[in-house]
C-alpha positions, -999 to +999 in steps of 0.1 A: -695-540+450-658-541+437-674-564+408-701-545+400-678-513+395-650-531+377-687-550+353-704-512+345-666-498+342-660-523+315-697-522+295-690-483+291-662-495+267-630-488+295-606-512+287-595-515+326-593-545+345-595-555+381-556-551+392-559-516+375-595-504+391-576-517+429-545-494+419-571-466+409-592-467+441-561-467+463-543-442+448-580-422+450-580-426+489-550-409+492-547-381+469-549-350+478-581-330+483-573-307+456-594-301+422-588-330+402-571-324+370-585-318+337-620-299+353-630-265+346-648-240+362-682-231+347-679-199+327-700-172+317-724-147+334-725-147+369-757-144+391-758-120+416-752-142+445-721-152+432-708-121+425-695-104+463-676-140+466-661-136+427-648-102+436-624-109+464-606-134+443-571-126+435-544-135+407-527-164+421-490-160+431-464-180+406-463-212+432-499-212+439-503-209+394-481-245+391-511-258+408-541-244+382-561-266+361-540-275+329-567-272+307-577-239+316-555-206+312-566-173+336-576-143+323-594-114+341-616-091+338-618-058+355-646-035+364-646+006+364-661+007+390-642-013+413-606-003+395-581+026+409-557+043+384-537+010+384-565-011+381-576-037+401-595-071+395-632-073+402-636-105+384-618-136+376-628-164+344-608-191+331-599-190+295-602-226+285-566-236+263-562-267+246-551-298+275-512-307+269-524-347+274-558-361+267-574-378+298-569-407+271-537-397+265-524-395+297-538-428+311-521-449+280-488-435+290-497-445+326-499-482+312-470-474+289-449-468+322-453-500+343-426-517+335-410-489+356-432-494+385-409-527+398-392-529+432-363-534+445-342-542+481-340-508+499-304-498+501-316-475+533-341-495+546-347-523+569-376-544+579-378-573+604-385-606+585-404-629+607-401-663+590-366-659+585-361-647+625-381-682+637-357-703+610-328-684+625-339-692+661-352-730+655-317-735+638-296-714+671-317-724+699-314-689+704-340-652+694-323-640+668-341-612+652-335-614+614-336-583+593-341-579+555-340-546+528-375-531+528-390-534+498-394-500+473-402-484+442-374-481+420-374-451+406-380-413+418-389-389+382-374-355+376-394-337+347-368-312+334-379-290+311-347-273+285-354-234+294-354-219+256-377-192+241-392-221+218-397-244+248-423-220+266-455-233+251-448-267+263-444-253+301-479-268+307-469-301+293-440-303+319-464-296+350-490-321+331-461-350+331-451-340+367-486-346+377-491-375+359-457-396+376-466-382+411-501-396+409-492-430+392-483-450+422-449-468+410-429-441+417-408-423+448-424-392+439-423-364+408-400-327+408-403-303+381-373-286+370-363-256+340-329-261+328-312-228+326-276-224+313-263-192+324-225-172+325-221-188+361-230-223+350-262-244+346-290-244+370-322-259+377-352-235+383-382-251+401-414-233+413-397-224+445-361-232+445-326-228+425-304-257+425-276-266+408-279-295+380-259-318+407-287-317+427-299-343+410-272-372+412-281-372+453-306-404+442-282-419+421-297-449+395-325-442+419-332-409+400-346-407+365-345-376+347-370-372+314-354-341+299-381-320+278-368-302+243-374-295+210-336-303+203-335-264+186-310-245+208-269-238+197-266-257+229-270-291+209-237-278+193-216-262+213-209-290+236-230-271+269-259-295+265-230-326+263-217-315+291-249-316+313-260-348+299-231-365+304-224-356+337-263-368+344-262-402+323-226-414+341-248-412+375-284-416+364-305-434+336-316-401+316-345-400+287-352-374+263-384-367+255-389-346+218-414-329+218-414-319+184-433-349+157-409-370+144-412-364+112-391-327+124-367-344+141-342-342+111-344-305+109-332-302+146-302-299+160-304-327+182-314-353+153-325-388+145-316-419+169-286-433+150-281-457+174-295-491+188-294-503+225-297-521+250-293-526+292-273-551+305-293-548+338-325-534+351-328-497+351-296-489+346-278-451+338-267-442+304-231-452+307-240-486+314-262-489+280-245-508+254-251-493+219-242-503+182-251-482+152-285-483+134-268-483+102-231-487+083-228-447+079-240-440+114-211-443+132-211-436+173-187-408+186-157-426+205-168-420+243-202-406+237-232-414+256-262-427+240-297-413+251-327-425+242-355-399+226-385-409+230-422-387+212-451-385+236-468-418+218-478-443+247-467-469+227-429-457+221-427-448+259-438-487+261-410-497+243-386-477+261-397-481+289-391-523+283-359-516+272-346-497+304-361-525+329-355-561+305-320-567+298-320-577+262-345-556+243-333-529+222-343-493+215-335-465+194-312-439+210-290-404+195-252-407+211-240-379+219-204-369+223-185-359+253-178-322+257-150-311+240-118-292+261-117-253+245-081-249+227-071-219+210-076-220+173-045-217+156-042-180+137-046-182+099-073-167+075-104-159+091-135-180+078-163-155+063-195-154+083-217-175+066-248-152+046-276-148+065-305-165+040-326-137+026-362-132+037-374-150+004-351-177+009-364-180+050-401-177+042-396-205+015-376-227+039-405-222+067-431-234+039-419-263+029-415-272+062-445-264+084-482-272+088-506-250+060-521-243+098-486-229+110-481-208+080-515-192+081-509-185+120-478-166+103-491-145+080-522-133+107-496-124+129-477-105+102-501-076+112-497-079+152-468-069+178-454-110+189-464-117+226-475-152+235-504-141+248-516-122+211-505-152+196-525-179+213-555-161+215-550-153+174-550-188+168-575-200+189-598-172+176-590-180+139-578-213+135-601-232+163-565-252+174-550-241+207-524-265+205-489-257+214-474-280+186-485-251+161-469-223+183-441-247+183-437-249+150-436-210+138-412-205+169-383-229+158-394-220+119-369-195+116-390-166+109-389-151+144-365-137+167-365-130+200-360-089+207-346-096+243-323-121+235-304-146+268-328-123+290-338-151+317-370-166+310-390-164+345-425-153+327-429-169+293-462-144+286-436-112+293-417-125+254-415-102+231-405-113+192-408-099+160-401-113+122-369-113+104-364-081+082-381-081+053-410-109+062-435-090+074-438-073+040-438-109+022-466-120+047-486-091+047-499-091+011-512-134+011-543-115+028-568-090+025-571-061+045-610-067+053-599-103+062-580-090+095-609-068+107-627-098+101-601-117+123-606-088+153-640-094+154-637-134+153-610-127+188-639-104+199-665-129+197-638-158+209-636-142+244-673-134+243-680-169+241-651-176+273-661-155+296-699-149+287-693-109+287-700-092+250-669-077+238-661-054+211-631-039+195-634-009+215-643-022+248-609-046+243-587-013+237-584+013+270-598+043+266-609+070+288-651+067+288-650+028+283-673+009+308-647-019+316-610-007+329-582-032+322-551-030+341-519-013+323-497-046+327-526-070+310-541-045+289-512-038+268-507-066+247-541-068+236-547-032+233-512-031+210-526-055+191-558-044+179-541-008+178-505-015+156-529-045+135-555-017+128-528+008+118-508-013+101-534-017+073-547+018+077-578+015+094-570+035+120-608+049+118-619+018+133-598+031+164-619+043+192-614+084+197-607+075+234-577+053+227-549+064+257-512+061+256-509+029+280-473+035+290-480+071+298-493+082+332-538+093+332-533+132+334-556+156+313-545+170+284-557+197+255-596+195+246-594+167+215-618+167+186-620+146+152-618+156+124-626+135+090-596+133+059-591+114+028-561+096+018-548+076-009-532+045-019-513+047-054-494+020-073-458+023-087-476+036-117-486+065-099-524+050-106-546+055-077-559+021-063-576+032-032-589+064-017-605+061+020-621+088+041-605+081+079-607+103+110-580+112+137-579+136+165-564+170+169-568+200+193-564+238+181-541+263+195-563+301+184-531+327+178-551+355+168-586+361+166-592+340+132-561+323+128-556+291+145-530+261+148-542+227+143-521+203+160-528+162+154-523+137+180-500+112+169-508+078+184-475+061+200-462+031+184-429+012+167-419+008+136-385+006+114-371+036+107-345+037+078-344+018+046-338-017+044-311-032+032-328-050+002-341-018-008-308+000-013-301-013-047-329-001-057-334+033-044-293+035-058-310+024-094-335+050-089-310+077-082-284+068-114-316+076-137-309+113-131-273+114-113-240+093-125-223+100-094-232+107-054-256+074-048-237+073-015-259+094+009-282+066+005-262+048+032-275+076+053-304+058+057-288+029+074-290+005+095-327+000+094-336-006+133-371-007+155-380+026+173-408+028+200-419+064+196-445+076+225-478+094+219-473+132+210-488+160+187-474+172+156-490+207+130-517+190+107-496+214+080-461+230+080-463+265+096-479+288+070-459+326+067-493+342+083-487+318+122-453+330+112-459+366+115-483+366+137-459+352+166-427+371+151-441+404+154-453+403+189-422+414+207-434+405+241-429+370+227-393+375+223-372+350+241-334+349+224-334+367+195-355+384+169-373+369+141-378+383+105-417+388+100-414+382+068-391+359+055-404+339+027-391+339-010-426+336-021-447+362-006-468+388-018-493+365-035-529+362-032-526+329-013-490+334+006-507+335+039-514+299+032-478+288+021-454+272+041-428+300+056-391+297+042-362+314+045-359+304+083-329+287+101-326+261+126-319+286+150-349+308+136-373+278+143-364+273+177-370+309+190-405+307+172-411+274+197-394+288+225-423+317+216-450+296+207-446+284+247-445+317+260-475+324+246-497+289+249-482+274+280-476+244+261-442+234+254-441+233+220-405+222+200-394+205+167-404+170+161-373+144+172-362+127+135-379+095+149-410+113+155-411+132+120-402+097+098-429+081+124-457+106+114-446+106+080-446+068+074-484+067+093-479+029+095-465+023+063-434+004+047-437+016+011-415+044+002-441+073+006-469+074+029-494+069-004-476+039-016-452+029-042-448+062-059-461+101-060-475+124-082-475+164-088-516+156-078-506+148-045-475+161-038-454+193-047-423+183-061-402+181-096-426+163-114-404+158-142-382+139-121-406+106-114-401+075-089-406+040-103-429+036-131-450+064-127-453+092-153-434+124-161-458+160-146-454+189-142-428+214-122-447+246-104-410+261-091-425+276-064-441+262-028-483+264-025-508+269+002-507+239+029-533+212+025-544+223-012-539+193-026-565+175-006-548+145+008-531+135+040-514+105+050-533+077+072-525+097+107-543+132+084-511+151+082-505+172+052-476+178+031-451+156+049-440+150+013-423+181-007-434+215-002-406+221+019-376+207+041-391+210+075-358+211+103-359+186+132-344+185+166-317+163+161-278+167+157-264+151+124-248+116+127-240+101+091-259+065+097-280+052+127-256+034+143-262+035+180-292+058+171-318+060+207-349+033+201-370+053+217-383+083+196-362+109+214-337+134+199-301+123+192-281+150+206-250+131+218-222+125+192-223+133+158-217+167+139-231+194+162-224+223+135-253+203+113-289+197+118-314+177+101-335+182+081-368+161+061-394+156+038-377+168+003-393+201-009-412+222-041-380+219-065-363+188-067-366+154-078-393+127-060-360+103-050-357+128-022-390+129-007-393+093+004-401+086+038-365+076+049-347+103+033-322+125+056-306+159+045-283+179+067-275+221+068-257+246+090-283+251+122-281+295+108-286+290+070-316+301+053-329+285+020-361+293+001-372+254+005-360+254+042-395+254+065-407+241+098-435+218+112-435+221+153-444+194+178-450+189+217-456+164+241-490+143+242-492+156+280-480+192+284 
């Protein structure tokens, strides 16, 4: 039978031969009773019979996950009707991901590893040796029991993996290698490690203990340790990753294993093998390996270590693997020096930082050095928050590669950064990361808009096709009527995706009405209704390129009996509020074409940082001197003080019910909020500055919400006073009815450009230095006696009402381009 197996096994093209199948069947018998790696579960629709059993699964705990297929990746579904207000699984598919080793893969490195798989006189263990005992006794006369080392494996493995933001799209790799030692049958056994460095020291994380990095010199030679990185950390340099290695490879033979191709390995920090060696004995540790350079100008540190790298290529882990175990044979190898002592530098002049590359310069650098598949994968995700998750499933959707080598190579390509930075790194799927300043504007215009809806339906049909369940764009965003429910903590980077990706290019129509705020608790608020709005796109010319007809949501608030006031829902999101630094040249260009002097203020506008602003409402128009009277001259309204029914300069008109008020103070604008509440029961207030430049900006980065430049056509402003390229117009001196102009920005808010100053909530600080990154007020510090105050107004020049411009007045003076646009919360 045995021959007939080993014939058939053979004819199928298996290059195995008898030794090998004996091995295979014996390991077989004694292998756990587990799912054997690299099968999937069928997925797709379930019958019904299957159903009750799917239900009552659960999301595995994180020791029961180190056990899950590799090749497969969970992701689960959830059903209305079986979901709470938290949401709760109803039923569980397996999102297939790309397998860390080939089943080919992994059974050549099984070969490539034999020459490990030796044995050796136990140093622990004794076994009775017959022949010897009857020698012994024939010789004495005597029964002299006889006793010899057991015989054992030489080696037990320890698969540490280095524990860096970059290193968390190999994590399955590391389980994969674990597996793949354990089940081999020349070894002691397999443990699976993360290598953490932390303020108290270095420390070993594994599925369900925390040792320190000693624990591994218990085993001494006995213990090999196949360290896991992509050689990209500052650890490589500042002597921490020395230090560990050396105080493993004085005890213990230690391998590292690259991960990144080979022909990368110059652009890391750990390098190219520089050295040769070679073991004077069988498995011996690191200290023990003689080494000589590979070349005259590669010359060994005095005392360093050398440690060989090896590439997951069977036939290099061969090599080494000959090396460690055959005296004599030599192999490539990076010495590394011993750690350092810290003295104190001696004082002299301090050495200038050294410039941070531009975003030109970085996006340049990542060309010439990546995949054309990694720099596609960059510039989809120029549109979409960075989460792991978002950014596996975008490549899998787009670019039919779920490798992790790709991931790999955007992480360490120097266009990301991490936005919780030395945060532990316990769930790799919980990292957040953005690009560089300055990139995502590069990225964004190497595609077409219609290309990323294309790409949303493409990740739409990609999960269709997974889980056997029809998705849409809709159904993968939460929102109140939606036949599936989605848990908050696995909804949200999905749902940001679609939602910031959507907005980011303006197509916010494509948004589902129903879209909820998924960091907000479910409560009802005001009766919402869309309402359709065009908007514009214009070049620094002042040449319209685009106009598109979108839709948002808004609810409205009657005051009298045909007087009402429209207020918009502003969806929540981030963005960078402020200018860039890039940009302040030239907005200090734009402002010497009409002032010599006072280009400072500009520097109000710094430094550019990321705000999260939650979902709220905001006025579709500034508050027109007809809401204004309406409200001041009810005095059962009154809360503080009195308000001036009339205030405006220009009133009196045909059409000054429609203007925007003026003439009204900080302190004026606050008792008509304080008013508007008393009469609505909402709490209604001044937008936070975060919140006004958030609505303004409606998801752009170009100066004005319409693009590069404005006009008189579309806003009201000095139109003799142009911005950029665009043409000289006309002046009118005076403010005009709200909305007249016909065109709102991309969330349908009118007139967030000139008109008038509209005041905001927040106390005057000079820059944004330690501004809140949350959207709420900044109250604390600053100059109390000022307020702020946005948007530029009827009678001066278009420099003043971009997006990120900041003004300042006393909170009690009154100016005929001073007005007011009110807010409140999304839930009241």
């Amino acid at each position: 039978m045995f021959e007939t197996l080993l014939d058939k096994l053979q004819k199928a093209g298996m290059e195995i031969d008898a030794v090998e199948l004996a091995e295979a069947l014996w390991i077989a018998q004694r292998a756990p009773r587990t799912a054997r790696a690299g099968t999937r579960e069928r997925v797709g629709r379930q019958t019904p019979a299957d159903e009750p059993q799917r239900r009552k699964k659960v999301a595995p705990t994180p020791e029961a996950a180190t056990d899950a297929d590799p090749e497969s990746r969970a992701m689960t579904a959830y059903d209305k009707s079986q979901a709470g207000d938290e949401g709760i699984p109803a039923t569980e598919f397996l999102l297939p991901a790309a397998a860390p080793l080939s089943q080919a893969s992994a059974a050549a490195i099984g070969r490539a590893l034999r020459p490990l798989a030796r044995r050796r006189p136990s140093n622990r263990e004794r076994v009775f040796d017959e022949a010897a005992t009857a020698n012994a006794s024939g010789e004495t006369g005597f029964a002299t029991p006889v006793f010899r080392p057991a015989s054992e494996r030489w080696f037990s493995v320890a698969v540490v993996m280095e524990e860096t933001a970059s290193m968390t799209v190999w994590q399955e790799l590391a389980e994969e290698l674990e597996r793949l030692f354990a089940r081999h049958g020349g070894f002691n056994g397999a443990t699976r490690w993360r290598l953490r460095f932390e303020r108290d020291g270095e420390w070993l994380i594994g599925p369900r203990a925390r040792q320190p990095i000693d624990h591994l010199h218990r085993l001494g030679e006995r213990q090999l340790i196949l360290l896991l990185t992509d050689g990209s950390s500052s650890r490589w340099e500042d002597g921490r990753m020395s230090a560990v290695l050396h105080r493993w490879g004085r005890v213990c033979p230690v391998v590292l294993a690259q991960v990144v191709p080979e022909r990368a390995w110059s652009h890391t920090r750990l390098g190219v093998p520089s050295a040769l060696i070679r073991a004077h004995q069988p498995g011996g540790r690191n200290s023990d390996l003689s080494q000589t350079p590979r070349s005259e100008w590669s010359r060994p540190p005095k005392d360093g270590l050398p440690f060989p790298v090896v590439a997951l290529d069977p036939d290099l882990i061969a090599e080494w693997a000959a090396m460690l175990m055959h005296p004599g044979i030599h192999f490539t190898a990076v010495p590394i020096a011993p750690p350092q002592k810290t003295e104190k530098k001696k004082t002299g002049a301090a050495r200038s930082a050294p410039r941070a590359p531009s975003p030109r310069e970085r996006l340049d650098l990542f060309r010439r050095r990546v995949s054309p598949d990694a720099f596609t994968l960059a510039i989809l995700l120029s549109f979409m928050p960075l989460t792991l998750p978002v950014m596996r499933t975008v490549q899998a959707a787009r670019l039919r590669d779920a490798s992790p080598s790709l991931l790999s190579e955007l992480l360490l390509g120097g266009l990301l950064r991490r936005l919780d930075p030395g945060a532990p790194i316990d769930d790799p799927d919980t990292l957040r990361f953005d690009f560089h300043d300055g990139l995502r504007e590069l990225l964004n215009p190497l595609i077409a808009r219609d290309e990323i809806v294309s790409l949303f339906h493409l990740i739409a049909d990609h999960i269709s096709r997974l889980t056997g369940e029809r998705y849409t764009i809709s159904a993968l965003i939460p929102y109140l009527k939606g036949e599936k429910r989605l848990p908050h903590a696995d909804a949200r980077p999905f749902a940001q995706f679609f939602r910031d990706g959507l907005r980011r290019i303006g197509w916010r129509h494509v948004l589902p009405f129903d879209e909820i705020n998924l960091d907000a608790p479910r409560r009802d608020g005001p009766a919402l209704a869309p309402f359709s709005f065009e908007t514009i796109l214009l070049d620094a010319t002042g040449r319209e390129l685009e106009r598109r007809s979108l839709q948002a949501r808004q609810f409205v608030e009657p005051l009298a009996d045909d007087l009402v006031l429209e207020m918009v829902e502003v969806p929540g999101g981030s963005f960078l509020m402020g200018t860039n630094k890039k940009d302040v040249a030239k907005e200090k260009k734009e402002i010497a074409r009409y002032y010599k002097e006072g280009a400072d203020w500009i520097d109000w506008e710094l430094p550019q940082h990321e705000v999260r602003v939650p979902d709220f409402y905001i006025g579709k128009y500034p508050i027109t001197q007809r809401q204004w009277r309406v409200i001041a001259e009810d005095a059962s309204l009154k809360v503080d003080r009195d308000l001036d029914p009339n205030p405006s300069r220009f009133k009196g008109k045909d059409d000054s019910d429609d203007r925007p008020v003026e003439q009204v103070s900080w302190e004026d604008v606050k008792e008509f909020c304080a008013r508007l509440t008393k009469k609505t029961g909402r709490e209604y207030r001044l937008p936070t500055e975060a919140e006004w430049e958030y609505a303004c900006r409606a998801g752009t980065t170009t100066p004005f919400a319409f693009g590069e430049t404005i006009t008189p056509e579309v806003v009201n402003y000095d139109g003799k006073s142009p911005y950029a390229k665009a043409k000289k117009g006309n002046n009118r001196n005076e403010t005009i009815p709200v909305g007249i102009l016909g065109v709102a920005n991309a969330f349908g808010l009118y007139d967030m450009h000139g008109n008038v100053w509209e005041w905001c909530e927040d106390v005057w600080h000079s820059n944004y230095e330690g501004a809140p990154a949350d959207g709420s007020a900044w109250l604390s510090g600053g100059d109390s006696r000022h307020r702020v105050l946005r948007g530029g107004s009827w009678g001066i020049r278009s420099i003043y009402c971009r997006s990120a411009v900041r003004s300042l007045n006393d909170p009690d003076v009154r100016s005929i381009s001073y007005g007011v646009r009110v807010a409140v919360a999304r839930v009241p």
